[in-house]
N, C-alpha and C positions, 0 to 999 in steps of 0.2 A: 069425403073430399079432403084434398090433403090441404092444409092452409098454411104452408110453411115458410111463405111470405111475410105471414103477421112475425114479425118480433118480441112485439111487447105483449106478457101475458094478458094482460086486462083488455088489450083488442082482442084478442082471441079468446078469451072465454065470450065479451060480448057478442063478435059475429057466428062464436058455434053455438051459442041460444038462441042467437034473432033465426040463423039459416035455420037448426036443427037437423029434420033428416029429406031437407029436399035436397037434391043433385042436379037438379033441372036446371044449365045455366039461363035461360032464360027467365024463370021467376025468380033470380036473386034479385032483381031490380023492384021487384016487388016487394021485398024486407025492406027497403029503406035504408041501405047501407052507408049514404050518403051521411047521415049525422052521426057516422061512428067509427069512418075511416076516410082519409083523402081518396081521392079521386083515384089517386092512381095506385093506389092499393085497392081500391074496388075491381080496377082492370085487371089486376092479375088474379085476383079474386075469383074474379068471371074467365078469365083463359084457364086459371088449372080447375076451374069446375066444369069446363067443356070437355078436357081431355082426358078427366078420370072415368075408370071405369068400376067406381065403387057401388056398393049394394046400401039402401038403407040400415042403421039400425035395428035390431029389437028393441021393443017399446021399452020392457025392464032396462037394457043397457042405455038407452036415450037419455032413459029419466035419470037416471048415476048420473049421466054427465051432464045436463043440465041442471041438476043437484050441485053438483062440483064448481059447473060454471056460478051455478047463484053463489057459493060460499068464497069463489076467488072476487068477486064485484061486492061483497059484501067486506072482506076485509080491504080491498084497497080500501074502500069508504073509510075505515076505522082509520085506517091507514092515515088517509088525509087529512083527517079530525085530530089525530096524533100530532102531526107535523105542524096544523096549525095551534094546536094547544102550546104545544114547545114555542113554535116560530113567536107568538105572541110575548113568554117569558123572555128572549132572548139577549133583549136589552137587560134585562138586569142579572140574570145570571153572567153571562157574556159580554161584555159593552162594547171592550174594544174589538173581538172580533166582530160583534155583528155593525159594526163601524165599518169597519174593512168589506168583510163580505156582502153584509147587508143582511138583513133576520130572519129571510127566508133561507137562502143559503145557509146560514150556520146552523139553522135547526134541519139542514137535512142534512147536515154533516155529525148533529145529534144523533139523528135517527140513525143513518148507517150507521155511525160508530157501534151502537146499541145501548140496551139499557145501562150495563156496568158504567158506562162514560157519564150518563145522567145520576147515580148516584154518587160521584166523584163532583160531579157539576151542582150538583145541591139541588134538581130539582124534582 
């Protein structure tokens, strides 16, 4: 099923492990897609899994990308342990930006920048 609706990786690795390899649009209602996407991305969700005409996976290919999905849900985590690890420093590395921005803001402006910017930034 083509899910090329979702934009954001982390929706989309979550909804291709919750679906896996059903195509039946009738039991995606059944996965509980409700706590993992809005509403109205569940609709189109369910319209392009009505009109595809794809074949299940093999099991070996399944399991890679449900591998893959675990390892993309597992680094946003890290991911957001980072941002708050930073976001917490923010006030004292940075004062007056994150005065301005505010400390959530500037520590994702840490983060994008990358690490090189955080060893310039002392921390």
């Amino acid at each position: 099923m083509k899910l090329l609706s979702l934009k954001i990786p982390i929706d989309y690795a979550r909804v291709v492990k919750k679906i896996g390899n059903q195509i039946d649009p009738s039991s995606l209602f059944h996965f509980h897609l409700q706590g993992l996407l809005p509403s109205s991305i569940i609709m189109v969700v369910s319209l392009t899994s009505s009109t595809t005409s794809g074949k299940p996976l093999p099991n070996q290919e399944l399991n890679k990308i449900i591998d893959a999905c675990d390892r993309v849900i597992a680094f946003d985590s890290l991911k957001n342990k980072i941002v708050y690890f930073i976001e917490r420093r923010m006030t004292y590395v940075a004062p007056n930006v994150s005065d301005v921005v505010g400390s959530g803001l500037a520590a994702k402006l840490v983060v994008t920048a990358g690490v090189g910017s955080c060893k310039h930034a002392g921390l």
